[in-house]
DOVEXKE-332447 format. One record per residue (C-alpha): chain; x, y, z negated. Coordinates in Angstrom, 2 decimals. Layout:
N
{"A" {X Y Z}} ...
This chain:
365
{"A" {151.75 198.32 -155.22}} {"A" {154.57 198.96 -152.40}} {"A" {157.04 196.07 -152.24}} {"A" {160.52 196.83 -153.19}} {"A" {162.09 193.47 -152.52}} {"A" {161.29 190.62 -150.32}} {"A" {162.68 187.66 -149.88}} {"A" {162.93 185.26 -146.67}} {"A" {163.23 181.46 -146.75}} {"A" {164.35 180.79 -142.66}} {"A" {165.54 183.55 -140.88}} {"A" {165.05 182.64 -137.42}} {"A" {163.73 184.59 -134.30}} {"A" {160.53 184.98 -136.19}} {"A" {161.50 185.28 -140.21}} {"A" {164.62 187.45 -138.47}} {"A" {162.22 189.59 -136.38}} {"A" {159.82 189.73 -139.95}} {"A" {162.54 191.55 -141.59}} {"A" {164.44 193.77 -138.62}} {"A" {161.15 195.42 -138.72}} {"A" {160.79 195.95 -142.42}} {"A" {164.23 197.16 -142.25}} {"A" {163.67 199.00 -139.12}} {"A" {160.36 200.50 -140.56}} {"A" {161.17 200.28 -144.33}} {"A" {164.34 201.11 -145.72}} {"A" {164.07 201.39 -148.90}} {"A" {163.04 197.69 -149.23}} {"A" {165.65 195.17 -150.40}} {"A" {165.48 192.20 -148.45}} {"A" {166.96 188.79 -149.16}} {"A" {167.06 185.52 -147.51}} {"A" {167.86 181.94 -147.28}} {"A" {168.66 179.71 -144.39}} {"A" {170.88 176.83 -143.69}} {"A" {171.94 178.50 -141.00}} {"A" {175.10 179.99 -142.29}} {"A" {176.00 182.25 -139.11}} {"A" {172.57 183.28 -138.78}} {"A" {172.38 185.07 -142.37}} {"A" {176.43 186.62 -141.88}} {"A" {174.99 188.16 -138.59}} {"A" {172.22 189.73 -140.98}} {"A" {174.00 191.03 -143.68}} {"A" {176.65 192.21 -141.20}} {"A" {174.01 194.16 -139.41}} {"A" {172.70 195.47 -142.91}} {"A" {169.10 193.81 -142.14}} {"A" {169.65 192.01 -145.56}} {"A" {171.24 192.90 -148.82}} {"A" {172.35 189.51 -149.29}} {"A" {172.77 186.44 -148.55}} {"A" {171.52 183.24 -150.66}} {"A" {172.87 179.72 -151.40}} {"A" {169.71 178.37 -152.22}} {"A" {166.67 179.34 -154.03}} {"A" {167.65 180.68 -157.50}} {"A" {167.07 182.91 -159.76}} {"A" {168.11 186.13 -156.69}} {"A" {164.21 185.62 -155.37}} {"A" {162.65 186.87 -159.24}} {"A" {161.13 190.29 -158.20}} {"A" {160.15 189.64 -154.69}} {"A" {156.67 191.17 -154.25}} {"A" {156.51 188.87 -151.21}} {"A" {158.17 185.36 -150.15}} {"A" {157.81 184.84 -146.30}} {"A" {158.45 180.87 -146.10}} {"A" {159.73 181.08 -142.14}} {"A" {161.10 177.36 -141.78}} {"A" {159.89 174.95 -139.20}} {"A" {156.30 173.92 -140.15}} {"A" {156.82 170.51 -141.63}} {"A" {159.74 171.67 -143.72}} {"A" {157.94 174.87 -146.10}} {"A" {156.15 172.40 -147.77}} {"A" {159.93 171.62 -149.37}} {"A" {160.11 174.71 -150.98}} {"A" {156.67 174.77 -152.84}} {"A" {158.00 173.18 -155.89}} {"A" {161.07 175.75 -156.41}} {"A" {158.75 178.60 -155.14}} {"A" {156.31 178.23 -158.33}} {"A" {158.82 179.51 -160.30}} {"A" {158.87 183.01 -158.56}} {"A" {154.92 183.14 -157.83}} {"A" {152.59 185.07 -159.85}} {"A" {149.98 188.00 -159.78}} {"A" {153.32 190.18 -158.75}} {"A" {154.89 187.70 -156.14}} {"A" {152.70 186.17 -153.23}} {"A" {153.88 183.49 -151.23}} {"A" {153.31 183.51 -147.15}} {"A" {154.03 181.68 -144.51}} {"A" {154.32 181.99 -140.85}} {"A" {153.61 178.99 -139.38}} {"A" {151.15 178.33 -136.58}} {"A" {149.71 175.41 -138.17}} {"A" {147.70 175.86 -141.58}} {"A" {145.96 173.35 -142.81}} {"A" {148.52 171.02 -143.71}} {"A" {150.00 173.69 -146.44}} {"A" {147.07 174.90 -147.48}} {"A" {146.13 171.38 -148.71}} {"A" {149.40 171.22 -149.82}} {"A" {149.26 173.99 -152.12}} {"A" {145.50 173.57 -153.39}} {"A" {146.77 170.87 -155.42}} {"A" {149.51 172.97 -157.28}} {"A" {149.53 176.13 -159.60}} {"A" {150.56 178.18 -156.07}} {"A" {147.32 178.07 -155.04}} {"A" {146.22 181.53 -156.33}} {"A" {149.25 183.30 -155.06}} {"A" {149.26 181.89 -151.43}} {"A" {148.63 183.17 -148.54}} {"A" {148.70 181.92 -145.13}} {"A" {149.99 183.82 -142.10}} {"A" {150.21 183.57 -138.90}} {"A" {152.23 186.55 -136.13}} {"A" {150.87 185.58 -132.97}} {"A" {154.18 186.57 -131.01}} {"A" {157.50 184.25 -130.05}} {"A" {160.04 183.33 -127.01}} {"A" {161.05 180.56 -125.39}} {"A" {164.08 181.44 -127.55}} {"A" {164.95 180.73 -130.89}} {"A" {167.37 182.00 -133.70}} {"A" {167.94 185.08 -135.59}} {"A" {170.17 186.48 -132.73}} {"A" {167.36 186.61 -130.44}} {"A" {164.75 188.26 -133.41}} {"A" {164.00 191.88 -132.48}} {"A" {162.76 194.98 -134.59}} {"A" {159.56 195.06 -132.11}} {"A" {158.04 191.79 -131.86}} {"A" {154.96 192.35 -134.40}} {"A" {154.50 195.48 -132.44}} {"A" {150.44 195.69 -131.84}} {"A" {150.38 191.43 -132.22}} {"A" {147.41 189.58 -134.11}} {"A" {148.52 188.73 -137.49}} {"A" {146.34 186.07 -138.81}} {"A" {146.01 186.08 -142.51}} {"A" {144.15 182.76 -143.75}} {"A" {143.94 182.95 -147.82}} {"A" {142.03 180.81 -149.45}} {"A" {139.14 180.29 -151.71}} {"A" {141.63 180.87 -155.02}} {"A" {143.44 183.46 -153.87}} {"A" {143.17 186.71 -155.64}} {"A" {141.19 189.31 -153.31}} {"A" {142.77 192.34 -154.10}} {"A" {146.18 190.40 -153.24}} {"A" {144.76 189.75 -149.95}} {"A" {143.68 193.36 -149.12}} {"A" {147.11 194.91 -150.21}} {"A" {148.82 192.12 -147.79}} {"A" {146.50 192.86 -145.15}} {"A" {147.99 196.36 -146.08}} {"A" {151.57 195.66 -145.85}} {"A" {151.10 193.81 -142.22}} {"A" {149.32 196.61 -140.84}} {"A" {151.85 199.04 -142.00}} {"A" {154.18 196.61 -140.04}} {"A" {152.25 197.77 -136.97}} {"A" {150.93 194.17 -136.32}} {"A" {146.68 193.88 -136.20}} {"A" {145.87 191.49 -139.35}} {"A" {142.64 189.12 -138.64}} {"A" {141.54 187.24 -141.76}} {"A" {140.59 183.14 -140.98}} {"A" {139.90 180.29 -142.51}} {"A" {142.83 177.95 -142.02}} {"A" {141.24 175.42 -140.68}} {"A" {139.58 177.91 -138.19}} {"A" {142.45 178.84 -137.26}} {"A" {144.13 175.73 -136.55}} {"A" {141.06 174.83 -134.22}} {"A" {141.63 178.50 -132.08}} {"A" {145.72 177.95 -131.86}} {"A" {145.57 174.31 -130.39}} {"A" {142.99 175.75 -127.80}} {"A" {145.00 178.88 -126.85}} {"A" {148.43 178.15 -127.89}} {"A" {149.05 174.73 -128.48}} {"A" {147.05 172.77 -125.40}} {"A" {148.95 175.37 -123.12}} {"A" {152.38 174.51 -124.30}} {"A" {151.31 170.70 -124.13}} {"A" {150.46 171.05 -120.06}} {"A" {152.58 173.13 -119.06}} {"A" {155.39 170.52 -120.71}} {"A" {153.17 167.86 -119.21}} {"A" {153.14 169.65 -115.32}} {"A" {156.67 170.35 -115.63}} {"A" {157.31 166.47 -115.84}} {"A" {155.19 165.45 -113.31}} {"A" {156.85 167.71 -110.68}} {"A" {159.95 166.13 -111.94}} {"A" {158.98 162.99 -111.31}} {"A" {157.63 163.57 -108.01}} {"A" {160.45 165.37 -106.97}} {"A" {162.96 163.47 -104.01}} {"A" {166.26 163.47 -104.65}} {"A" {167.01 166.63 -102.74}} {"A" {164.58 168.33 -105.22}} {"A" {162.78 170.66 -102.82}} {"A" {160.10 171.20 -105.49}} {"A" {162.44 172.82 -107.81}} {"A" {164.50 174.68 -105.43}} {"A" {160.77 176.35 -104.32}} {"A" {159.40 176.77 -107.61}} {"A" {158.37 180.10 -108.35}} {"A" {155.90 182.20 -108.64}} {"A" {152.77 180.70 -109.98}} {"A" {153.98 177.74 -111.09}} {"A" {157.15 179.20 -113.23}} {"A" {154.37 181.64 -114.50}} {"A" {152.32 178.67 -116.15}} {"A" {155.12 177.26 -117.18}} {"A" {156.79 179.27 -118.71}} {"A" {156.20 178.47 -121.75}} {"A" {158.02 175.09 -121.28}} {"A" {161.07 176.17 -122.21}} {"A" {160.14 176.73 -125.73}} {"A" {162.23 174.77 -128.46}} {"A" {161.04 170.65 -128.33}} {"A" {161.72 170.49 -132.50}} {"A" {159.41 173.25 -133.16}} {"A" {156.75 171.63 -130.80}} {"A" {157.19 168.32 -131.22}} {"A" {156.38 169.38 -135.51}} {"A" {153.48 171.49 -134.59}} {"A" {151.56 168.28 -132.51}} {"A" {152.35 166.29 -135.40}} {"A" {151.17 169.25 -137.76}} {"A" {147.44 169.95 -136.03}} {"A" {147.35 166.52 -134.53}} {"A" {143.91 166.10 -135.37}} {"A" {142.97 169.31 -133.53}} {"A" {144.97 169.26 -130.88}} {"A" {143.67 165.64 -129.89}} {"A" {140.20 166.72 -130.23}} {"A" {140.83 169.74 -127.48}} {"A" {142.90 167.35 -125.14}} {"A" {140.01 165.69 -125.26}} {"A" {137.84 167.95 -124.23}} {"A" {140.37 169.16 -121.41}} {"A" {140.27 165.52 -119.91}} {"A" {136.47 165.65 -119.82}} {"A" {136.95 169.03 -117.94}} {"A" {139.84 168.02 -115.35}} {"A" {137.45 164.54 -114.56}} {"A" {134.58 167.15 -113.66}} {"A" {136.82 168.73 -111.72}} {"A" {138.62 165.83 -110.17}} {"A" {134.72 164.67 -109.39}} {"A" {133.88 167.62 -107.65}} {"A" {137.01 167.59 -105.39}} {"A" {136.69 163.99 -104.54}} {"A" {132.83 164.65 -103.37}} {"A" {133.58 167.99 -101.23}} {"A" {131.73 169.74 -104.13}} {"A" {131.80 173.08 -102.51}} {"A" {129.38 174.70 -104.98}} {"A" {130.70 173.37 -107.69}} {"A" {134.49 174.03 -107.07}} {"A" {133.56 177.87 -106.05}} {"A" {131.62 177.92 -109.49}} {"A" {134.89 176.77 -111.10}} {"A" {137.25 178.89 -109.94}} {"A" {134.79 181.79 -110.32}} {"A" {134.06 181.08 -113.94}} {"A" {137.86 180.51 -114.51}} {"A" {138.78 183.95 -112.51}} {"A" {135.66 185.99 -114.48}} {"A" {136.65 185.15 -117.90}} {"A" {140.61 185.56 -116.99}} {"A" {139.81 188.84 -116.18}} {"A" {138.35 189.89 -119.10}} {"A" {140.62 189.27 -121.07}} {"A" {142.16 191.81 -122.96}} {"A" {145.32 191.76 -121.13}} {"A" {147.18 194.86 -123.12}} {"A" {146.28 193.11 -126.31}} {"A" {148.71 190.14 -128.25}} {"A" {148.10 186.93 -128.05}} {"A" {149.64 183.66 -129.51}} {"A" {151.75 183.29 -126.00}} {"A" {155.05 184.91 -126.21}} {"A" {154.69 188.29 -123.92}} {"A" {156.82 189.03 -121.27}} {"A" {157.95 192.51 -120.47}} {"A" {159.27 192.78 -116.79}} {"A" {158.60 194.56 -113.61}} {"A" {159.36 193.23 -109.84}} {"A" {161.14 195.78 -107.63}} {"A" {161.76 196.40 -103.44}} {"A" {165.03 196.58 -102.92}} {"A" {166.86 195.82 -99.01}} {"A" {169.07 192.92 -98.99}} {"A" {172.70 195.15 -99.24}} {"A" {175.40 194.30 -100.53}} {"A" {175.83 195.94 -104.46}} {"A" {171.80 196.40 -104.63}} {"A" {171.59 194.44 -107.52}} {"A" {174.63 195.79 -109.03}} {"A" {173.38 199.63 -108.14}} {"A" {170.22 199.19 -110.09}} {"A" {171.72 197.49 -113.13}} {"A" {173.82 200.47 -113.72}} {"A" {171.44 202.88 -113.38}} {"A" {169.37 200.90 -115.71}} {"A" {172.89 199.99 -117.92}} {"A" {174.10 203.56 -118.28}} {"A" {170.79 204.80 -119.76}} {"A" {170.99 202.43 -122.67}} {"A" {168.35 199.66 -121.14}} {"A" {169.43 196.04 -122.04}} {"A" {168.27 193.41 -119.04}} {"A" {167.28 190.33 -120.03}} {"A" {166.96 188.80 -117.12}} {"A" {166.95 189.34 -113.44}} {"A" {166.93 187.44 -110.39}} {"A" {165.70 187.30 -106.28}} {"A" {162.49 185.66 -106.09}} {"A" {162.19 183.58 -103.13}} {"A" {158.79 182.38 -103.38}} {"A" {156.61 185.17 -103.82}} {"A" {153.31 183.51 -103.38}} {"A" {151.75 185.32 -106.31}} {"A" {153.84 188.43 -106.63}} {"A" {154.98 191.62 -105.01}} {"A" {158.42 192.90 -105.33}} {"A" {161.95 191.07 -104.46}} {"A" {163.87 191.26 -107.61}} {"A" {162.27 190.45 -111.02}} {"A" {163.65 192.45 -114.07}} {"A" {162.62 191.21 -117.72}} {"A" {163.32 193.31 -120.53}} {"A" {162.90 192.15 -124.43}} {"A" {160.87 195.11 -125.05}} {"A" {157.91 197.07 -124.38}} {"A" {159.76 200.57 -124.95}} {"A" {162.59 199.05 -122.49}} {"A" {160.20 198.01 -119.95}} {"A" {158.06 201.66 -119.89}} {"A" {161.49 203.16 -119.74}} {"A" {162.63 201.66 -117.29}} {"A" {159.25 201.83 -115.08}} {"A" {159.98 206.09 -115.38}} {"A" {163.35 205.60 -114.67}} {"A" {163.00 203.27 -111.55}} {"A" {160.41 204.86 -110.11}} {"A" {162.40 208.59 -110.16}} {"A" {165.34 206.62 -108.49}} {"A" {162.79 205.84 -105.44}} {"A" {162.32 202.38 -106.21}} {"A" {159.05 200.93 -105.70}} {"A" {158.21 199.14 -108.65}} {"A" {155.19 196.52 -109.22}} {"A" {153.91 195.89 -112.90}} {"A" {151.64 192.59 -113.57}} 
């Protein structure tokens, strides 16, 4: 059965990037939403992403073939109640949070159960809000699906369906599973690089030499530090139990490695770095992951007056939006002088062709 409607509850950067790509990819699918966000849904129907807009959940959600619940984590579980009125062997509820269990225990306990079904995109920003959702961010990203033991399977396969068709790569999990994997790749990261950011902070003198030099590696692993505190101050609270149990296990590893620094542990430091640098390597680097991607390119350019301004034109008058770009002055880990991010792949490979047949010597990651 090919949906016809769908309905949104949240439409931020990720429920607002759900449905630009529906829209973008699907047409002929009606798409409502809700959000308290009043701006954020006038921006949507203005740019025809949604048919219309909704006060609240009423009866304008009956015939949805899907409901994507896209709220901050600890706030879906408000909508359950109202949602059972809509469910049923023709309407599945989703949602797209990066925690799981918590809902899923939620909804075992209430006539939902059947017609949920746990999701998960594996993309995001450091931004947040519709205006910053795009048409490509599911664009060849994991899309974990976690059902559950009453779920009906065929509902499952034609959802795995409707993802894939999205052009996102669905992996089926067990929720708690999942909620193990995400606090080891997504959640611990966020939690140090939030934690190294601080420190450096702190350490800093008042002429703050360490941020002025900050680049390169260390804006790299931290990155991700910029993300919005509300959303991860929920999601600790959300996989707490996980998340401790991995921070754990990371303070076992840093004391090993503290050990082996503080007894000239030559063998044993080479062995870490190795081990670290082997299995970094192998990772599937083209692939998605649950860290937000980042689509730029660093560039040679001589220090002239108008350089900058030269090459954003060139890029500007062939319809490539920036979205960022700056001199790096510590380039520690990095060739190229200027850094250009774009918020898309298709920008970024255009951009590469176009670059490079202006004579500028370009260096991807």
């Amino acid at each position: 059965m090919k949906p016809e409607k769908i309905g949104f509850i949240g439409l931020g950067l990720i429920g607002g990037s759900i449905a630009k790509t529906i829209h973008r990819l699907r047409p002929d699918i009606t798409l409502i939403a809700y959000d308290i966000d009043k701006d954020s849904l006038a921006l949507a129907v203005k740019e025809q992403v949604i048919a219309a807009a909704c006060e609240n959940l009423t009866e304008d959600f009956e015939g949805c073939q899907y409901i994507f619940l896209c709220a901050p984590v600890q706030k879906n579980t408000d909508f359950l109640e109202k949602l059972s009125a809509f469910a049923g062997t023709g309407c599945i509820i989703t949602d797209v949070g990066s925690v799981k269990t918590a809902i899923h225990q939620e909804i075992s306990h209430t006539p939902l159960a059947p017609y949920f079904i746990g999701g998960h995109p594996m993309a995001g920003s450091e931004k947040s809000g519709y205006s910053h959702a795009t048409p490509y961010l599911l664009e060849n990203v994991y899309y974990i699906i976690t059902p559950s033991a009453e779920t009906d399977t065929e509902a499952v396969q034609r959802f795995q369906g409707f993802i894939q068709s999205l052009g996102a790569i669905p992996i089926v999990l067990n929720y708690k599973e999942h909620d193990f994997v995400t606090a080891a790749v997504s959640h611990l990261p966020h939690i140090l690089a939030s934690s190294l950011v601080n420190l450096v902070k702190y350490l800093d003198n008042k002429e703050e030499i360490m941020k002025q030099i900050a680049a390169g590696g260390f804006k790299d692993i931290t990155r991700i530090a910029s993300s919005s505190p509300v959303m991860w101050q929920q999601i600790c609270l959300a996989n707490r139990e996980q998340i401790l149990k991995l921070m754990d296990a990371f303070l076992t590893s840093l004391a090993q490695t503290r050990q082996a620094i503080a007894a000239f542990g030559e063998t044993d430091l080479f062995d870490f770095f190795q081990s670290a640098k082997d299995y970094r390597d192998s990772l599937p680097l083209a692939g998605s992951g649950p860290l937000p991607k980042i689509y730029d390119v660093y560039c040679d350019m001589v220090d002239e007056a108008g350089g900058i301004a030269t090459l954003a034109t060139i890029l500007a008058t062939n319809q490539i939006s920036i979205k960022n770009i700056g001199i790096i002055h510590n380039r520690e880990f990095q060739e190229g002088v200027l850094h250009i991010e774009f918020y898309e792949e298709k920008a970024l490979q255009e951009a590469l062709e176009l670059l490079r047949k202006y004579r500028y010597t370009v260096y991807e990651r």
